[in-house]
N, C-alpha and C positions, 0 to 999 in steps of 0.2 A: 389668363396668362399675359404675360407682358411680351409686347412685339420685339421685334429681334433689336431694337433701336431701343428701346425703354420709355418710348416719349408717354405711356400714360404717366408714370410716375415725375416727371418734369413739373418744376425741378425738383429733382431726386434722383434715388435710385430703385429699382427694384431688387428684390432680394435674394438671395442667393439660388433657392428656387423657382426662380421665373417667374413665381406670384405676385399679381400687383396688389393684394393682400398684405402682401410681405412690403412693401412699399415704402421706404425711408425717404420724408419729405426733406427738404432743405432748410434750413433756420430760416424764422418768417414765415411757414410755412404748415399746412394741417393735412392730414390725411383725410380725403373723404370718399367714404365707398357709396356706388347706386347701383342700388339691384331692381331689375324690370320685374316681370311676371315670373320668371324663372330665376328664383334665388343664386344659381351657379351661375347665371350671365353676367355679373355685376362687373361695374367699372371701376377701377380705382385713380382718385387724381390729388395731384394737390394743389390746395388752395391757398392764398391768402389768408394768414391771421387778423390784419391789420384792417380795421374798421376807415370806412370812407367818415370824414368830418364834414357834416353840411356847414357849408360856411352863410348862406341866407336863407333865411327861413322868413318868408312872408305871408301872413295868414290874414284872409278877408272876410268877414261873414256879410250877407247881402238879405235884405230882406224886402218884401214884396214891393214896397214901396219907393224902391230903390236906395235907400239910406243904406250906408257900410257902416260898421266897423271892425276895425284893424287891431289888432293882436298887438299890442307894444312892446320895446325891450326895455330891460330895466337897468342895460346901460346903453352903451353908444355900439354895441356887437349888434346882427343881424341873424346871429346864429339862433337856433330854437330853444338851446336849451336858458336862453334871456329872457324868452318868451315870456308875458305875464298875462296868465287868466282871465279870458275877458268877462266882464258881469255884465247884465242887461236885462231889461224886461223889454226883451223882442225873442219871435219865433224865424230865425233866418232859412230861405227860401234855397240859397246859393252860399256855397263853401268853395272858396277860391284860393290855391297855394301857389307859391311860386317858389322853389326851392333851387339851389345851386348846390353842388357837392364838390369833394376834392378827393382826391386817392390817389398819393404815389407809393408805388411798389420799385423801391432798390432793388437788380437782380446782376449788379456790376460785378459783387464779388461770388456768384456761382459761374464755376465753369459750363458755357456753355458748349453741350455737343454738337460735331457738325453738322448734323442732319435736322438739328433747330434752325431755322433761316430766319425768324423772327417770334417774337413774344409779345403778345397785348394782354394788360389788365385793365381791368372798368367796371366800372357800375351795371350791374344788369336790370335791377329792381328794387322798388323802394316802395315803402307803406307808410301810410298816412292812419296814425289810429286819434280818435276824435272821442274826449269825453264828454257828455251832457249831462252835466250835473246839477240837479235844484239845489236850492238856496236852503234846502234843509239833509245837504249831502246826499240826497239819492242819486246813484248812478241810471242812466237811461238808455 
């Protein structure tokens, strides 16, 4: 059920029957339900549609000897998807990222209700997925 305030559904609304199932997000905005152990306890909220941009993406491979190398872009951006595949005959010991992100969420043109006193969006977590691929396309 949605509390007598509606704030699961924020921003939004809940639905005519108090269900935050029934839950109408705001433009920008997705519905997303979690349900625990017990299917009828689930939560409903809504979330950001809008994908964070990594704006640096810096990638190091390190190998025993201590020699690096670095991931290059293949223009003058930092971001990952400039990245170019690095080749080499070494077996790297240590994988080192250094990433920055951006994410703004607009929320000027919902009205917000009083009992909202403030709203934060952010990044929560991020994944690092790493291919090793031989020279004769096998994946590893």
């Amino acid at each position: 059920m949605c509390t007598w305030n509606n704030h699961y559904c924020w921003p939004g609304t809940c639905g005519a029957d108090g269900l935050t199932k029934d839950c109408m997000c705001a433009p920008g905005f997705s519905k997303v339900s979690v349900y625990g152990a017990d299917v009828h306890s689930g939560n409903t909220t809504c979330q950001p549609t809008q994908k964070p941009s990594i704006v640096t993406c810096d990638t190091v491979a390190f190998v025993p000897n201590g020699k690096k190398k670095r991931a290059m872009s293949s223009t003058n951006s930092s971001e990952c998807e400039y990245l170019q595949d690095m080749y080499g005959n070494f077996q790297p010991s240590v994988m080192k990222f250094h990433m920055a992100s951006k994410l703004t969420i607009d929320i000027t043109s919902i009205t917000k209700p009083d009992f909202i006193e403030e709203t934060n969006f952010g990044i929560s977590d991020s994944t690092i997925r790493i291919k090793h691929m031989a020279v004769n396309g096998t994946e590893y």
